[in-house]
C-alpha positions in Angstrom: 0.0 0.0 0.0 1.4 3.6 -0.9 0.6 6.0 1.6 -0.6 9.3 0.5 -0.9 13.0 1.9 -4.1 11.7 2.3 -3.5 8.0 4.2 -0.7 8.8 7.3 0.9 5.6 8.5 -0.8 4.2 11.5 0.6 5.4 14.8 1.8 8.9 12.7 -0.2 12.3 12.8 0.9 14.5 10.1 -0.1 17.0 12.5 1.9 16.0 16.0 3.5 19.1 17.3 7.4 19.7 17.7 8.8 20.3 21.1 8.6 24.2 21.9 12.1 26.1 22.3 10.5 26.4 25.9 10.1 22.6 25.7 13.8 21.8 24.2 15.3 24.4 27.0 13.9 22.8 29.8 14.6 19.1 28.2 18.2 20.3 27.8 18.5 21.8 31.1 17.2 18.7 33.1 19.3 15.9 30.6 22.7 18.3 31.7 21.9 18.5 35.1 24.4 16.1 37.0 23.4 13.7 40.1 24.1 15.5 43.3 23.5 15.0 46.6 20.3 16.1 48.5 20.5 19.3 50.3 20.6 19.3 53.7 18.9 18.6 56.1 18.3 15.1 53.9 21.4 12.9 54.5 21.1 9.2 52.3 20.1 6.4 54.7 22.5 3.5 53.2 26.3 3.8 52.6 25.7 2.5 49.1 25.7 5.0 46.2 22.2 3.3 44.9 20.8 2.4 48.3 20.8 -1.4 49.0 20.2 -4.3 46.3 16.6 -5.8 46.8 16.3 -8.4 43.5 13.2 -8.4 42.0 11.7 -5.5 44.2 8.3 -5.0 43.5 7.3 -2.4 45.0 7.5 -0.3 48.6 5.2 1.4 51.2 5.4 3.7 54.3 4.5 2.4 57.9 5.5 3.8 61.5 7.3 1.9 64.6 4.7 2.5 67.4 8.0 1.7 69.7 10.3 4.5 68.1 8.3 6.3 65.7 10.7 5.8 63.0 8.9 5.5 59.8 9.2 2.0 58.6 9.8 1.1 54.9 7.8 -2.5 53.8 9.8 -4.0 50.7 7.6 -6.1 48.8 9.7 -8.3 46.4 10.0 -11.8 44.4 11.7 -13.2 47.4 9.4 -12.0 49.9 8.8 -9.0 52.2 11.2 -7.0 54.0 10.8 -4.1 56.7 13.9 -1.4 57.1 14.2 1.1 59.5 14.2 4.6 57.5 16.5 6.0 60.2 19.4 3.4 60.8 18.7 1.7 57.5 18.2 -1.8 59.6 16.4 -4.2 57.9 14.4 -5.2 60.9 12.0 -8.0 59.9 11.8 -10.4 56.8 9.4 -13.0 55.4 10.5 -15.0 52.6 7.6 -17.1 52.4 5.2 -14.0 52.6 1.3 -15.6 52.5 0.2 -15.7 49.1 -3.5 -15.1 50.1 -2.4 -12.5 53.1 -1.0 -10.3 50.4 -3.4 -10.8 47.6 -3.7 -8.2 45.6 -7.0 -8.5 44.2 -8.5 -8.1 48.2 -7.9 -4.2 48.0 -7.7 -2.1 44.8 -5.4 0.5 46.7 -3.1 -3.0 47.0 -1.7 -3.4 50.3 0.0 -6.6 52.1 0.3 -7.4 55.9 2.7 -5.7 58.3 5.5 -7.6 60.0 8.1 -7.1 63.2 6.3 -4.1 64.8 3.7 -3.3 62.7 2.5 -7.3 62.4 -1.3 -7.2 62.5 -2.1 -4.2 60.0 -2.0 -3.3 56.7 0.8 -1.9 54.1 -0.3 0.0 51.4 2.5 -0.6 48.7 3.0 1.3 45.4 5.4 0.1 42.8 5.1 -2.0 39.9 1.2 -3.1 40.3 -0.4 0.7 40.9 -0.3 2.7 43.5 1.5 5.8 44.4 3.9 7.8 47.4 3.5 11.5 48.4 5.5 14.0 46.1 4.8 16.7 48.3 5.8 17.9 51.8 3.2 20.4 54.1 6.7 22.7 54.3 7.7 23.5 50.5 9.6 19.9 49.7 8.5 18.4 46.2 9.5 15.3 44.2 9.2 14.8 40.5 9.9 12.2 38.1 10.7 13.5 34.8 12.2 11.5 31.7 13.4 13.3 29.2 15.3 10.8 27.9 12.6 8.0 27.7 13.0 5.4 29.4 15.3 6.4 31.6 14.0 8.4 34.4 15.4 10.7 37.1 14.3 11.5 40.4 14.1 15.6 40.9 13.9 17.1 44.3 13.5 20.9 44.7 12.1 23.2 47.6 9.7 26.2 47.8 8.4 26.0 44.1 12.3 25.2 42.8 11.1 23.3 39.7 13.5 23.0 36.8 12.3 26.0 34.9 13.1 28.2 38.3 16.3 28.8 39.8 19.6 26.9 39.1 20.2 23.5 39.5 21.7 22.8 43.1 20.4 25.8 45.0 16.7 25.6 44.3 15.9 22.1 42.5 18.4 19.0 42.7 18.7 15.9 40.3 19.0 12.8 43.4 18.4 9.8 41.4 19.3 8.6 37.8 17.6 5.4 36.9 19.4 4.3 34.2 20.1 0.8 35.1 16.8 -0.8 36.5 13.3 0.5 36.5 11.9 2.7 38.4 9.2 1.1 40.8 8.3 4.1 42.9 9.2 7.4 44.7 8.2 9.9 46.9 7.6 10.8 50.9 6.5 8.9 53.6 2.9 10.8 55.0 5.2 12.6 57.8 7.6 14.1 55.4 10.7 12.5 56.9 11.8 10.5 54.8 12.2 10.2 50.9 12.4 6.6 49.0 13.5 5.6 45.3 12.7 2.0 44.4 13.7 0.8 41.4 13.7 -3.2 40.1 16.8 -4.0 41.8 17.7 -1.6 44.5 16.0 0.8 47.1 17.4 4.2 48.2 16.8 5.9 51.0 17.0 9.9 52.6 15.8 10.8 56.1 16.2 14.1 57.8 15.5 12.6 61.0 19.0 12.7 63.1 19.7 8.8 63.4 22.7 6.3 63.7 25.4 5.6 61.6 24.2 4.8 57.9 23.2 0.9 57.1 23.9 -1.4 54.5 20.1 -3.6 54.9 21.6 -6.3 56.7 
């Protein structure tokens, strides 16, 4: 078949618009901007420079000790559950042979999966590669955004008081934290009291807290 002025190929619109000079601009300035560190007062949770492996992580969700009022990060993976400490980066309870029915995902539509260690007896919600979602904002002028302007890579930006990419410089108002180049990217965002920050990807989770804590942890 020839196709004609008249007869686009399927999938093609003669009339899909070009990126803006706006639109290239800000591409530009986000694919230039390097990985930094967070600003203070976030400091990373793990020693390692993308967090601590988790194979086959699914995806993550936010509880609180009751005992220490730590948030709590549940790790939901092929190999089981996991629950790390989001201040010492302790992993602080595991369950490799996590209840197939206890965790089903098809008994909430929010999907969630059952507590374990200190929070045993209630409910996860967990966002990753099955739905979901985290907080991407903070009640005092913290925001998380995932952009990919180099598709299918994504990156993780953090910025503070309405820093988006497009205002202020990189590193004083908005900061690349997270590059995922090398997995895929499950999940990020807050936990609901704003202290901590999480990046899941496929094969590794990455921690911040600005919660003063103990010395950083490697999950074991």
């Amino acid at each position: 078949m020839k196709w004609t002025k008249e007869t686009p190929p399927a999938g093609h619109s003669e009339h899909e618009p070009e990126l803006s000079a706006y639109q290239r601009a800000m591409r530009d300035r986000i694919l230039a901007a390097p990985v930094v560190p967070a600003p203070e007062p976030w400091r990373p949770v793990f020693e390692y420079e993308y967090g601590v492996p988790v194979g086959g992580l699914l995806g993550i969700g936010f509880a609180t000790d009751p005992a220490t009022g730590h948030d709590l990060v549940m790790v939901v993976s092929s190999d089981g559950h996991g629950l790390f400490d989001a201040v010492s980066g302790k992993r602080i309870a595991r369950d490799r042979d996590a209840d197939p029915e206890g965790s089903s995902r098809d008994a909430d539509p929010a999907l969630w999966c059952p507590g374990l260690g200190p929070v045993a007896g209630s409910r996860v919600r967990i966002a990753g590669l099955f739905g979901g979602g985290l907080h991407t904002t903070c009640g005092d002028g913290w925001r998380l955004e995932v952009v990919a302007p180099a598709w299918p890579n994504e990156r993780v930006l953090l910025s503070r008081d309405g820093g988006l990419p497009h205002s202020g410089p990189h590193g004083e108002r908005w900061w690349h934290v997270f590059h995922s180049h090398y997995s895929e990217l499950r999940a990020a965002g807050f936990s609901p009291s704003g202290q901590t920050l999480a990046v899941a990807t496929s094969s590794d989770l990455s921690l911040w807290t600005r919660r003063a804590g103990h010395s950083r942890g490697g999950g074991d």
